[in-house]
VEXZATOR-521583 format. One line per field, with one value per residue: residue number from 1; residue in three letters; x, y, z of N, C-alpha, C in turn. Coordinates in steps of 0.05 Angstrom, whole numbers. Example, Ala and Ser with C-alpha at 12.3 -4.5 7.8 and 13.67 -1.06 7.14 Angstrom:
2
seq	(1 / 2)
type	(ALA / SER)
n_x	(264 / 257)
n_y	(-114 / -45)
n_z	(156 / 142)
ca_x	(246 / 273)
ca_y	(-90 / -21)
ca_z	(156 / 143)
c_x	(264 / 258)
c_y	(-66 / 1)
c_z	(156 / 157)
END
This chain:
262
seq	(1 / 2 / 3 / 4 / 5 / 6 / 7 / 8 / 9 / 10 / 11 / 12 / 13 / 14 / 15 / 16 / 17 / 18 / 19 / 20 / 21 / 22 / 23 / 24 / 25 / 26 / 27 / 28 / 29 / 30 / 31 / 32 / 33 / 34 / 35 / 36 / 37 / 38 / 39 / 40 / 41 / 42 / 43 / 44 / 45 / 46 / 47 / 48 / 49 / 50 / 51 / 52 / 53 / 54 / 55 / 56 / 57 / 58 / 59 / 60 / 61 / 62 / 63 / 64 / 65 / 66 / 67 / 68 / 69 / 70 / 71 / 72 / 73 / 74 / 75 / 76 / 77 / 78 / 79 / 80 / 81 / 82 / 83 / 84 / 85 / 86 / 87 / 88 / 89 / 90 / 91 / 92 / 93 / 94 / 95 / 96 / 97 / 98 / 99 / 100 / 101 / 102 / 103 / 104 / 105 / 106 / 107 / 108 / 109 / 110 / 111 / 112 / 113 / 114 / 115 / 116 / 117 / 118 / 119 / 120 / 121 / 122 / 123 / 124 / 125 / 126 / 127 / 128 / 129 / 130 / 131 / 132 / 133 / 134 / 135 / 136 / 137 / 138 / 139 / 140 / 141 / 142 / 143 / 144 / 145 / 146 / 147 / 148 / 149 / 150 / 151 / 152 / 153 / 154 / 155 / 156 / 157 / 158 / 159 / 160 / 161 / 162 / 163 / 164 / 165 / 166 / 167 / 168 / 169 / 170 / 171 / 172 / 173 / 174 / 175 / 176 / 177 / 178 / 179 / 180 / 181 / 182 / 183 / 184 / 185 / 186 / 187 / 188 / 189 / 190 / 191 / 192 / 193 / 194 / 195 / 196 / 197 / 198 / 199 / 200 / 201 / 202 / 203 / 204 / 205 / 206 / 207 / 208 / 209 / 210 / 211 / 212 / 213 / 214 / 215 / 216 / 217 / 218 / 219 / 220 / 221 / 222 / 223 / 224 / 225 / 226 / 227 / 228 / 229 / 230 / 231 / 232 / 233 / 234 / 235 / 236 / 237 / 238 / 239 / 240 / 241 / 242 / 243 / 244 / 245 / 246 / 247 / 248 / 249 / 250 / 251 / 252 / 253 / 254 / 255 / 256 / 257 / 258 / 259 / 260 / 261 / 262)
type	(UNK / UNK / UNK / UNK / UNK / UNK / UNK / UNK / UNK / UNK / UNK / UNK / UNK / UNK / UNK / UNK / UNK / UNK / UNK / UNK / UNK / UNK / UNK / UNK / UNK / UNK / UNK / UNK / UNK / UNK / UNK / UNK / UNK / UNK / UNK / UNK / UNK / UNK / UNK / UNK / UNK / UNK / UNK / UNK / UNK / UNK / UNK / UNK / UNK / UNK / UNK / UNK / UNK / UNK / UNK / UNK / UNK / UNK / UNK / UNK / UNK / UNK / UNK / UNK / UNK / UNK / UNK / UNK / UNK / UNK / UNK / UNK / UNK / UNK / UNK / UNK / UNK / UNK / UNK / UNK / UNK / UNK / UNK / UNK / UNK / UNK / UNK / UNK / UNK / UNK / UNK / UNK / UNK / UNK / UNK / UNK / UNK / UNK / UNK / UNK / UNK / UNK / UNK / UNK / UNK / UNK / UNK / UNK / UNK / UNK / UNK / UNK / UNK / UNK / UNK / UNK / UNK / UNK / UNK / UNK / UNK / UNK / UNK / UNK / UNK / UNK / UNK / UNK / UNK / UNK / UNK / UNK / UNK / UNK / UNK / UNK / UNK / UNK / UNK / UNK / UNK / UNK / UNK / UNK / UNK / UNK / UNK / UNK / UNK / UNK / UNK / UNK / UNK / UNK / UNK / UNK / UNK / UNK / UNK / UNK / UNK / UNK / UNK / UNK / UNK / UNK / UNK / UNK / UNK / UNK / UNK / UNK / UNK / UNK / UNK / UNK / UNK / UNK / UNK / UNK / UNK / UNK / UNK / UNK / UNK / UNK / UNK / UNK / UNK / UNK / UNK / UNK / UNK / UNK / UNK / UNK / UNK / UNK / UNK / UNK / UNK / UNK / UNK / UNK / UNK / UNK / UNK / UNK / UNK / UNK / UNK / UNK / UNK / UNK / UNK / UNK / UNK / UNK / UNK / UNK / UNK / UNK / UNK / UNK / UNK / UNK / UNK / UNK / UNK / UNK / UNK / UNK / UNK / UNK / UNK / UNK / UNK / UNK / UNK / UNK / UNK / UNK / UNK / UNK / UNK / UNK / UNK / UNK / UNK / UNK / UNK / UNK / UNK / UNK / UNK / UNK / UNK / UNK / UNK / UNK / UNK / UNK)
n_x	(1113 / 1075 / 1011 / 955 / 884 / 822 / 781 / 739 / 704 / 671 / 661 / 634 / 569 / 549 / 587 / 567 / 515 / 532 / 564 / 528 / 484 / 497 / 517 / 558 / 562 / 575 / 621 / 659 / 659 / 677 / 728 / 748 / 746 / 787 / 836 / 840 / 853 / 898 / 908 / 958 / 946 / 895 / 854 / 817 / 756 / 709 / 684 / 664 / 612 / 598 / 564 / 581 / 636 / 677 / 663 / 642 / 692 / 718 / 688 / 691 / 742 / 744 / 704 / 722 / 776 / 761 / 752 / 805 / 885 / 898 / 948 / 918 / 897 / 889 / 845 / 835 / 821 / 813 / 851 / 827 / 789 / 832 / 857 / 815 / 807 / 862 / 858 / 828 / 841 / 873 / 904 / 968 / 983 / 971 / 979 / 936 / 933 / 995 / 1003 / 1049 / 1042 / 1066 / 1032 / 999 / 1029 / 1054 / 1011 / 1003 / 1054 / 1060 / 1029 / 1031 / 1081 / 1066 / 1030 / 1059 / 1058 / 1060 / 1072 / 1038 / 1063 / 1031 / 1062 / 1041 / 1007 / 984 / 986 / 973 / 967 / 1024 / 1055 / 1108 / 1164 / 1199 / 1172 / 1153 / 1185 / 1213 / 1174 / 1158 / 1219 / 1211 / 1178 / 1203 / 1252 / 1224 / 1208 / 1260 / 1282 / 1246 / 1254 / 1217 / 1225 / 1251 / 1242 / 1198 / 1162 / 1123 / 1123 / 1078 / 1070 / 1025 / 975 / 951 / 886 / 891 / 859 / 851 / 906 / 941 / 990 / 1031 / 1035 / 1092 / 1120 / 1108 / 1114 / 1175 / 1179 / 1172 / 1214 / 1257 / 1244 / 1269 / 1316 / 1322 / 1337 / 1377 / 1370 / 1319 / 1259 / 1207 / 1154 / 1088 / 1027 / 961 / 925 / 874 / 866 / 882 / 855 / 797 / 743 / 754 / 728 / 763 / 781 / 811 / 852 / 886 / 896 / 932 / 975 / 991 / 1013 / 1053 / 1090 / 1104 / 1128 / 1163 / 1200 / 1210 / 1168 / 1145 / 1094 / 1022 / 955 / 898 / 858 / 845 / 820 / 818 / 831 / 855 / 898 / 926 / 951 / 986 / 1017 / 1037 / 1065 / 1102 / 1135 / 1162 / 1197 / 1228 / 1257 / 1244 / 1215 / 1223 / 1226 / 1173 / 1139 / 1083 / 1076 / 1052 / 1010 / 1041 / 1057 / 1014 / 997 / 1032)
n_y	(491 / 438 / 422 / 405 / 392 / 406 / 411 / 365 / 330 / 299 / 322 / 368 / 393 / 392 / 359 / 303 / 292 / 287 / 243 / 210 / 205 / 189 / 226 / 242 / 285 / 335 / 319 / 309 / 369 / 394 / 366 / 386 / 439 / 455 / 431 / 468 / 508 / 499 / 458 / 405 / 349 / 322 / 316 / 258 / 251 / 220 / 232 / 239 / 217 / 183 / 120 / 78 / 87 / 41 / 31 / 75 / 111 / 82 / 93 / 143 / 160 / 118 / 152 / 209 / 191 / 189 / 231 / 265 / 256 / 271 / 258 / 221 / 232 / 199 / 196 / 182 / 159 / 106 / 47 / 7 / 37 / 71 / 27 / 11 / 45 / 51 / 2 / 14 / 56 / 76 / 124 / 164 / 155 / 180 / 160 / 182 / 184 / 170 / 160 / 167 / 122 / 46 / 8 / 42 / 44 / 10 / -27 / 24 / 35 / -17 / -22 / 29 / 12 / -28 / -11 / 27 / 74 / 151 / 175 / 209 / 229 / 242 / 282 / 259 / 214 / 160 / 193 / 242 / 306 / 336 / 382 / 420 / 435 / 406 / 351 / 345 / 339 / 299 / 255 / 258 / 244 / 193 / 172 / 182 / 135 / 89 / 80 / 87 / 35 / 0 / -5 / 39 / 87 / 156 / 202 / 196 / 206 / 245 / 290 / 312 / 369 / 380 / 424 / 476 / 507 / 577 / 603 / 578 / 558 / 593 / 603 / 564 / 568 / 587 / 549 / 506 / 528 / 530 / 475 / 454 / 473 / 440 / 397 / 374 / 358 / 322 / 272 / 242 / 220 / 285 / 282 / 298 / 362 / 379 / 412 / 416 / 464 / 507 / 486 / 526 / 569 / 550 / 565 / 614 / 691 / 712 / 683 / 666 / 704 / 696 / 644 / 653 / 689 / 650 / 608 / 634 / 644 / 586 / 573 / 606 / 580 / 522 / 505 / 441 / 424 / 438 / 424 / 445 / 505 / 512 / 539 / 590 / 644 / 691 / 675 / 633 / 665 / 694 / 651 / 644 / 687 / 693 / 642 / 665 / 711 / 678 / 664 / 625 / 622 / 651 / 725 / 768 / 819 / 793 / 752 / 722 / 710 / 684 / 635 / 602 / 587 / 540)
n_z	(-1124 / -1101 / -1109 / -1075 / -1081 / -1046 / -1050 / -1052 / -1013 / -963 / -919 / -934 / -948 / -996 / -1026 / -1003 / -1004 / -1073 / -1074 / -1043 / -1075 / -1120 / -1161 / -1214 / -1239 / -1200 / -1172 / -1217 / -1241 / -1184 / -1194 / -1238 / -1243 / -1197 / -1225 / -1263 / -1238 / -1219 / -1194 / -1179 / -1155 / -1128 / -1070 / -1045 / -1006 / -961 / -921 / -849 / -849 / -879 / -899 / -928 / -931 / -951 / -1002 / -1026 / -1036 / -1073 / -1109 / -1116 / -1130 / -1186 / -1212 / -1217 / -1241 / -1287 / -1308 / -1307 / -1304 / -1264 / -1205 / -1142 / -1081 / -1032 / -974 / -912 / -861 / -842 / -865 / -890 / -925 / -955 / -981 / -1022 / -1050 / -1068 / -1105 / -1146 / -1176 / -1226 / -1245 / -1213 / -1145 / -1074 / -1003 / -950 / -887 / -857 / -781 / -731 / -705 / -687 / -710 / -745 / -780 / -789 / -830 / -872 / -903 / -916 / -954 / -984 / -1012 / -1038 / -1082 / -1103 / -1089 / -1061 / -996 / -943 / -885 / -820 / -762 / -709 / -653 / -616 / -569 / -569 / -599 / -622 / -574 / -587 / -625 / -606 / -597 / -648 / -687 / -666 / -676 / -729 / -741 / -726 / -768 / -815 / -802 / -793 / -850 / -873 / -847 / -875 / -922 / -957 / -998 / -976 / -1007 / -1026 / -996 / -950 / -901 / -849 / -811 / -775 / -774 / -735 / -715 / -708 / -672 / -626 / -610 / -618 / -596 / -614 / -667 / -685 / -677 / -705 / -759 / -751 / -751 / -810 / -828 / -808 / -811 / -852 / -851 / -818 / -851 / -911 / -970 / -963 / -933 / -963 / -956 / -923 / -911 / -886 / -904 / -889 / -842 / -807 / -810 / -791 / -758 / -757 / -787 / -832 / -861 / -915 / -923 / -873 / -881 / -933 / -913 / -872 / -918 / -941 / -899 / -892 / -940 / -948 / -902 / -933 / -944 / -989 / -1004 / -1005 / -986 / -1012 / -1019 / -1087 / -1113 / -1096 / -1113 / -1098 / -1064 / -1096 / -1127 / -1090 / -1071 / -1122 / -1126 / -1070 / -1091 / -1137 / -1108 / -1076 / -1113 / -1147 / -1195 / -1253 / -1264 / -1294 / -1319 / -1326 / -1304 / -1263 / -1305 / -1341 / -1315 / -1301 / -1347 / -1351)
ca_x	(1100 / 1058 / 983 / 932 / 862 / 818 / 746 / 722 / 709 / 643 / 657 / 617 / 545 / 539 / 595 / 568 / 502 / 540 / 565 / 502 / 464 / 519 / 520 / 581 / 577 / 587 / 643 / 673 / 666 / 698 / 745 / 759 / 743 / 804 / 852 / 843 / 862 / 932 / 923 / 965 / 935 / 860 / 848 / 788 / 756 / 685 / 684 / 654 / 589 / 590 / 551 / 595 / 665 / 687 / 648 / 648 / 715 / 718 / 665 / 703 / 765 / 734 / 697 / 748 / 801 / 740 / 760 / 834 / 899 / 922 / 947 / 891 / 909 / 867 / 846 / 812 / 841 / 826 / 873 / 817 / 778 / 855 / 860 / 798 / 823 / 879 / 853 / 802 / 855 / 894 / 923 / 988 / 966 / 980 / 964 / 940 / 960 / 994 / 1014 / 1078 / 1036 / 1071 / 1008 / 998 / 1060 / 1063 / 997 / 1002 / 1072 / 1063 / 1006 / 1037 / 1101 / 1054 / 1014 / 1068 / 1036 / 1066 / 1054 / 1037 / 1069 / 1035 / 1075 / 1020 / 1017 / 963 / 993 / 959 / 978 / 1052 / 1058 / 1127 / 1179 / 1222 / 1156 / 1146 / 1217 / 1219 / 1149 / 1172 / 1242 / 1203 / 1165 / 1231 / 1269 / 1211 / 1212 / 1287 / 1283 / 1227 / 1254 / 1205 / 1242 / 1250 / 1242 / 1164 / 1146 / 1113 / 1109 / 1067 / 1076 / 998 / 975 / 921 / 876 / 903 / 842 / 859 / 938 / 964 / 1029 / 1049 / 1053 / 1125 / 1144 / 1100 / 1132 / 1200 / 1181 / 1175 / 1242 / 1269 / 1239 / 1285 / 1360 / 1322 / 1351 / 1396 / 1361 / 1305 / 1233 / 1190 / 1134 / 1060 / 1011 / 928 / 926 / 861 / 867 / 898 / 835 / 780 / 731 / 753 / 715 / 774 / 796 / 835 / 876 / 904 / 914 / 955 / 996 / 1015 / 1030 / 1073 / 1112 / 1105 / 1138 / 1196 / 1217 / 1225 / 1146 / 1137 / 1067 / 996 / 931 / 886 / 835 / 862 / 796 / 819 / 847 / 880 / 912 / 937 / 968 / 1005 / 1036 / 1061 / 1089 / 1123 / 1160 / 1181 / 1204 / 1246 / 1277 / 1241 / 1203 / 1232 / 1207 / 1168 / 1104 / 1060 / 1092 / 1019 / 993 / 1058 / 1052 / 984 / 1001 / 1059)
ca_y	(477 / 409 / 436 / 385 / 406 / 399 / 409 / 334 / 321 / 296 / 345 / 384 / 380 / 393 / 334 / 292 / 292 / 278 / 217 / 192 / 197 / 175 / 246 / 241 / 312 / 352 / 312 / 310 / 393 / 404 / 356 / 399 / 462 / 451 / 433 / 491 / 534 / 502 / 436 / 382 / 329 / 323 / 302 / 247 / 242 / 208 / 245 / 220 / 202 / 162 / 98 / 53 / 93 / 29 / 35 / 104 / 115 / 63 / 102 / 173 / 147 / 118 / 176 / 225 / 180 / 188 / 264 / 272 / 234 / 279 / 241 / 229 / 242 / 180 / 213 / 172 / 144 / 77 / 48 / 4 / 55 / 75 / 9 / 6 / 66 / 37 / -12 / 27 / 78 / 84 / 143 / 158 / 164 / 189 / 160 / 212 / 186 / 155 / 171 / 160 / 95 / 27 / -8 / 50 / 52 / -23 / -27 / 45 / 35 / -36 / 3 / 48 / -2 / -54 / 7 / 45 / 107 / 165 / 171 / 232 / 226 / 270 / 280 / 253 / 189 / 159 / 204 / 263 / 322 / 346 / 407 / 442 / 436 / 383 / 334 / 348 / 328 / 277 / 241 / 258 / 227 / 157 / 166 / 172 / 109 / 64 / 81 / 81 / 7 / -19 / 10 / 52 / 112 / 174 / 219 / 192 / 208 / 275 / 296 / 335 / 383 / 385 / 453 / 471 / 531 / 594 / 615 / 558 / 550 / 616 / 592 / 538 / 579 / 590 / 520 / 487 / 533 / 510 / 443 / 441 / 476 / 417 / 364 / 377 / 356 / 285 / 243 / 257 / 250 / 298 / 281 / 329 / 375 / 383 / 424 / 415 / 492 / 509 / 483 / 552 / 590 / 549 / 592 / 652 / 703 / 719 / 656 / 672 / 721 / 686 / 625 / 659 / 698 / 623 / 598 / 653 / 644 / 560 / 576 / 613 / 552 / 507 / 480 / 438 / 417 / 438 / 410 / 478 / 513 / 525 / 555 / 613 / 663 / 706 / 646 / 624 / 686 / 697 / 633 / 652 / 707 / 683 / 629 / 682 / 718 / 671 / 657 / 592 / 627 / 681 / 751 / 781 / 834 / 786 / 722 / 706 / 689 / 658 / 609 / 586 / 570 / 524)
ca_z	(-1103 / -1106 / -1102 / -1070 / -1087 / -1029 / -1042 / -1052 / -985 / -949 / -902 / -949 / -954 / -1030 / -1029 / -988 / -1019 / -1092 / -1064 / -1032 / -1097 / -1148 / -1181 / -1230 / -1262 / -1193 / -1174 / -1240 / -1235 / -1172 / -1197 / -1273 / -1233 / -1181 / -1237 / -1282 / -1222 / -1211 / -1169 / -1192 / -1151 / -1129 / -1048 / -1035 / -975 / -964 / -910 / -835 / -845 / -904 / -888 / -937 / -936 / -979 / -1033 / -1033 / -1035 / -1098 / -1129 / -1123 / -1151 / -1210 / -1217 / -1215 / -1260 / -1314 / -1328 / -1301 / -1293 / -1231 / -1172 / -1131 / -1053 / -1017 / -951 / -892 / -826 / -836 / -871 / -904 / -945 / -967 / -991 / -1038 / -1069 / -1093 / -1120 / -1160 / -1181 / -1249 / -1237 / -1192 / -1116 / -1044 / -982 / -942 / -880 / -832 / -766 / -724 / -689 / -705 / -722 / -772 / -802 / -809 / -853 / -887 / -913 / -937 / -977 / -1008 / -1024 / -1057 / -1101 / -1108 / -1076 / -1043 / -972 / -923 / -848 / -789 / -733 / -690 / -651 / -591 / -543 / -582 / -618 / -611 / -563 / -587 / -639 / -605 / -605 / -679 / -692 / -657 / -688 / -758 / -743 / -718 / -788 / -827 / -797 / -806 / -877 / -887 / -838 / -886 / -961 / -966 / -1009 / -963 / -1030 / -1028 / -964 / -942 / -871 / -843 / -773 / -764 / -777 / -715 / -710 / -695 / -654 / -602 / -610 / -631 / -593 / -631 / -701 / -695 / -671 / -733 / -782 / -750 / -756 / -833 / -836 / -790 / -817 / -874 / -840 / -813 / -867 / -936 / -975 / -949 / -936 / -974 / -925 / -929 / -903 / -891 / -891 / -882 / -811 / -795 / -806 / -772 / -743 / -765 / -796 / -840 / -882 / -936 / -906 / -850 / -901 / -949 / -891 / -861 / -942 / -957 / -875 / -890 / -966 / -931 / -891 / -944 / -946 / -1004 / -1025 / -988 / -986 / -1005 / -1042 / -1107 / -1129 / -1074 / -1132 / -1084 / -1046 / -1106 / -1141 / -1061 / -1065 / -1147 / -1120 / -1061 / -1103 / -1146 / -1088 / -1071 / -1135 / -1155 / -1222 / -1271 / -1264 / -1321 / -1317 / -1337 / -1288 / -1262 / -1334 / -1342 / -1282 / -1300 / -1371 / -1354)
c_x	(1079 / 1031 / 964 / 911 / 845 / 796 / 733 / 728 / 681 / 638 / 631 / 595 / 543 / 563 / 583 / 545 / 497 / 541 / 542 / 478 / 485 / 518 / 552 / 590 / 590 / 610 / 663 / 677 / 684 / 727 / 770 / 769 / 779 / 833 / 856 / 855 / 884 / 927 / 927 / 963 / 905 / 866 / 816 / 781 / 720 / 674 / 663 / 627 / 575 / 588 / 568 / 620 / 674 / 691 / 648 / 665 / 732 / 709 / 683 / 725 / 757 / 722 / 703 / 769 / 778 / 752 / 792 / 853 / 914 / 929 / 925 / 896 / 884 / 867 / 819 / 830 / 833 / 824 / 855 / 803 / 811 / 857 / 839 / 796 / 850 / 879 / 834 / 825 / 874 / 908 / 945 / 971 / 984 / 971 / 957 / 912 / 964 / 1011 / 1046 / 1069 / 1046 / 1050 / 996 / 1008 / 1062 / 1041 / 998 / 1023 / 1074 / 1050 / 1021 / 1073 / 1082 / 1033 / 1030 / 1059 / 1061 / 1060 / 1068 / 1035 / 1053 / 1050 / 1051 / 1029 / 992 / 969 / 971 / 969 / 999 / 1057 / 1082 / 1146 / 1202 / 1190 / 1152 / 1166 / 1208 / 1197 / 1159 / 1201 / 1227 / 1193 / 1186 / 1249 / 1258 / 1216 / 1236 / 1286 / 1272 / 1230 / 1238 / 1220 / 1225 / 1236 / 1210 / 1148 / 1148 / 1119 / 1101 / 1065 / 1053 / 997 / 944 / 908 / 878 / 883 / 847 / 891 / 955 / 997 / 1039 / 1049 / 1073 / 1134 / 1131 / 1117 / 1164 / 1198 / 1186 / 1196 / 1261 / 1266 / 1264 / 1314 / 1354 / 1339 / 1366 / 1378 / 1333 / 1274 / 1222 / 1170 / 1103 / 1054 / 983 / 926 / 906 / 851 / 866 / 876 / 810 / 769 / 745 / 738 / 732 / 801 / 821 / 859 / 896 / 916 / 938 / 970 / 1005 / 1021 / 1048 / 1105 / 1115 / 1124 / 1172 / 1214 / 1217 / 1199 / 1145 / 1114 / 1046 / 977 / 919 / 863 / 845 / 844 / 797 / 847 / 877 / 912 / 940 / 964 / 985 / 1025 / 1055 / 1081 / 1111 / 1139 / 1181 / 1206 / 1222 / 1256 / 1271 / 1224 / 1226 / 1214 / 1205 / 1136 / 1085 / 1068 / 1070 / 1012 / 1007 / 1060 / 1031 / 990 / 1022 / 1042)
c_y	(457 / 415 / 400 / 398 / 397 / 391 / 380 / 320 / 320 / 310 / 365 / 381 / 372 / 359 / 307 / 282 / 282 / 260 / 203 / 188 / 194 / 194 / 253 / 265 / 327 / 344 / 311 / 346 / 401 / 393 / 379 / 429 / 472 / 448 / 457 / 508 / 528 / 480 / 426 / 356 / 329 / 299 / 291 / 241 / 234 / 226 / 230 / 211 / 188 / 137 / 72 / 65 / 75 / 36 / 52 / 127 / 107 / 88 / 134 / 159 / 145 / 141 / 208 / 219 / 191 / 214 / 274 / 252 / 243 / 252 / 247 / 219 / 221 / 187 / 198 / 165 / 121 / 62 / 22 / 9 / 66 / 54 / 3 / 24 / 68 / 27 / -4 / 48 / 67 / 104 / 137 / 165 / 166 / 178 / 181 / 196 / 164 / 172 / 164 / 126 / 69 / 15 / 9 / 49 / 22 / -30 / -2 / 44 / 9 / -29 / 15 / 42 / -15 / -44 / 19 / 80 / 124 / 166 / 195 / 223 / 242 / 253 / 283 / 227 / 185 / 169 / 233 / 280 / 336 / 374 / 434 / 427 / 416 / 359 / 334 / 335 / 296 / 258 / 238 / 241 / 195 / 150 / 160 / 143 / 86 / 59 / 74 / 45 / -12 / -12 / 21 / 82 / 137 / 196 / 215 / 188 / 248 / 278 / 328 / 346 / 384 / 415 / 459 / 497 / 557 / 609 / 609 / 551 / 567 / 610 / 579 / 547 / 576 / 567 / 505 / 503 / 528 / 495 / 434 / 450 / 442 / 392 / 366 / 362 / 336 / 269 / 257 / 223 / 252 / 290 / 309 / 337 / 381 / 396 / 420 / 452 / 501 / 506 / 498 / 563 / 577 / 557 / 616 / 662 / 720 / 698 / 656 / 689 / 703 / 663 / 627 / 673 / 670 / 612 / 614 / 642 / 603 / 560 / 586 / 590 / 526 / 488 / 464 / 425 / 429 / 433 / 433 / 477 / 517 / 538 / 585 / 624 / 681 / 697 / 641 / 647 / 705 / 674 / 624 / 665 / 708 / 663 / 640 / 697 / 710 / 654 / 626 / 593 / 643 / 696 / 758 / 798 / 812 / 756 / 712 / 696 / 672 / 635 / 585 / 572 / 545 / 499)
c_z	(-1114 / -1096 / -1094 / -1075 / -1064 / -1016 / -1041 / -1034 / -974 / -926 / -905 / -948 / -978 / -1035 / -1027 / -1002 / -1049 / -1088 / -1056 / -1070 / -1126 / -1160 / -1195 / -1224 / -1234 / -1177 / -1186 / -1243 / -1218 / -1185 / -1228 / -1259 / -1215 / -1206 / -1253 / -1272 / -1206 / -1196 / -1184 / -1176 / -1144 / -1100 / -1047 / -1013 / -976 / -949 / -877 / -828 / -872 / -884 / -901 / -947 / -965 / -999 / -1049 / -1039 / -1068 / -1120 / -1143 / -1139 / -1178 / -1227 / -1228 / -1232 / -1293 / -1332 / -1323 / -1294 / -1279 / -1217 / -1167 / -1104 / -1039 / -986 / -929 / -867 / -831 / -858 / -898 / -932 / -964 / -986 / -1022 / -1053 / -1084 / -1111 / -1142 / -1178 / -1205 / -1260 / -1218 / -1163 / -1097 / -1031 / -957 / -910 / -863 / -813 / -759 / -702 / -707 / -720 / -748 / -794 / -817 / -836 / -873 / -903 / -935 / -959 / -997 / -1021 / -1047 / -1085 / -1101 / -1105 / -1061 / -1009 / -953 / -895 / -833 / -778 / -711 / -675 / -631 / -570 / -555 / -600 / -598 / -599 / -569 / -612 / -638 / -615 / -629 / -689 / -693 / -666 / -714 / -759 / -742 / -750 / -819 / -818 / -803 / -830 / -890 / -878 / -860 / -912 / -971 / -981 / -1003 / -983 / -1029 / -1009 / -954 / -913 / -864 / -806 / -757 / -749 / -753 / -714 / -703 / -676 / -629 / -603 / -630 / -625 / -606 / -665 / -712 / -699 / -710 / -759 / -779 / -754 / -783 / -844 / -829 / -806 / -848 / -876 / -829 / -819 / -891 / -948 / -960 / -950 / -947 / -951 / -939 / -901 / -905 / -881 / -893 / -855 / -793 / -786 / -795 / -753 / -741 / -778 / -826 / -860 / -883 / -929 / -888 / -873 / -918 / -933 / -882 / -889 / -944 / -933 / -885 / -922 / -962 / -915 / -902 / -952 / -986 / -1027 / -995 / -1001 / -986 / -1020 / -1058 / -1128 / -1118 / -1097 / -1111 / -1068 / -1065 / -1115 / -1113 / -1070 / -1096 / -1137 / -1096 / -1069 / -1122 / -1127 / -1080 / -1101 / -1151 / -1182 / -1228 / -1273 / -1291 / -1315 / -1313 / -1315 / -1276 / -1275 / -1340 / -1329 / -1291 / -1326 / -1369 / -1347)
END
């Protein structure tokens, strides 16, 4: 599986804070910190109350290319701040995202044609968030056709089912973990699947648990990259052992230490 790393996000205070006063080193930490523990890309997000997104967006990038040449997962909604992370970036990159709205798709795609970037679909759109398993479909299909319409290569395009809270939308578990089976039989060849899985457990009192119970059920239907903690040991050494599980390592006693070394 394709690990995103997730912490460098202005969400954060301690982030948020880094950014506001140009502090390299604890940027460049989460950044070392997150790889050591299995992500092979690194998500940036300014996060929403950065005062100069731009800039700040620039700044991480650079910042971040200083000590690693992960991908680096460019994460904002508008489609600007995406842009100035490109341009700042010498590493490979993600756009991280666009929706299923034309006016998204038309700037997000030329994006990540003209940088050669990956690029992460939701199945979203200005109607809101998708209620059942046909709507999921059917968003993700609009996000596939553009792409195939406009040569964007299907193979470098994520989509994602939008993973929502299980406190407030226990119902829609099943359909979203159908969805990232589904999204699979769209097109030949197959869009790859993402996850923001952390989503799951908002406001719970019980994180990690619930997280790694929907990686292990999202790993079964075919998921192939999430957006996580990969500093979350237990998280991680679940989602070894369900790839073993299903036949995607070689078993050996020791197949944890083995994993990590690879």
């Amino acid at each position: 599986m394709f690990i995103i790393g997730e912490c460098i996000n202005g969400m954060s205070l301690k982030i948020a804070s880094a950014i506001s006063q140009r502090d390299k080193k604890i940027i460049q930490k989460y950044a070392l910190d997150q790889v050591s523990c299995g992500a092979d890309a690194l998500d940036l997000n300014c996060g929403p109350a950065s005062p100069k997104p731009l800039v700040d967006m620039a700044w991480l990038v650079e910042t971040v290319q200083e000590v690693t040449e992960k991908p680096l997962c460019l994460d904002s909604s508008n489609p600007k701040v995406i842009e100035e992370g490109l341009k700042a970036s010498q590493n490979k990159t993600i756009i991280n995202s666009t929706t299923a709205d034309p006016e998204k798709l038309d700037i997000l795609v030329a994006l990540a044609k003209q940088y050669k970037s990956k690029l992460i679909g939701i199945a979203i759109n200005a109607k809101g968030i998708p209620q059942n398993i046909d709507q999921r479909v059917e968003l993700a299909a609009t996000i596939v056709a553009y792409c195939q319409q406009n040569k964007f290569p299907v193979e470098d395009l994520y989509l994602d089912p939008i993973v929502l809270p299980i406190n407030v939308a226990q119902a829609q578990m099943k359909d979203i973990l159908s969805a990232i089976f589904e999204f699979k039989s769209i097109s030949q060849p197959s869009p790859k699947t993402i996850i923001g899985l952390s989503n799951i457990s908002q406001g719970s009192s019980v994180r990690s648990l619930i997280n790694r119970t929907f990686l292990t059920m999202a790993v079964a239907n075919g998921l192939d990259s999430a957006i996580l903690n990969s500093k979350d040991k237990a998280l991680m050494d679940t989602l070894i052992t369900a790839e073993l599980i299903l036949n995607k390592n070689i078993f050996c006693d020791s197949y944890l230490e083995a994993y990590r070394k690879k």
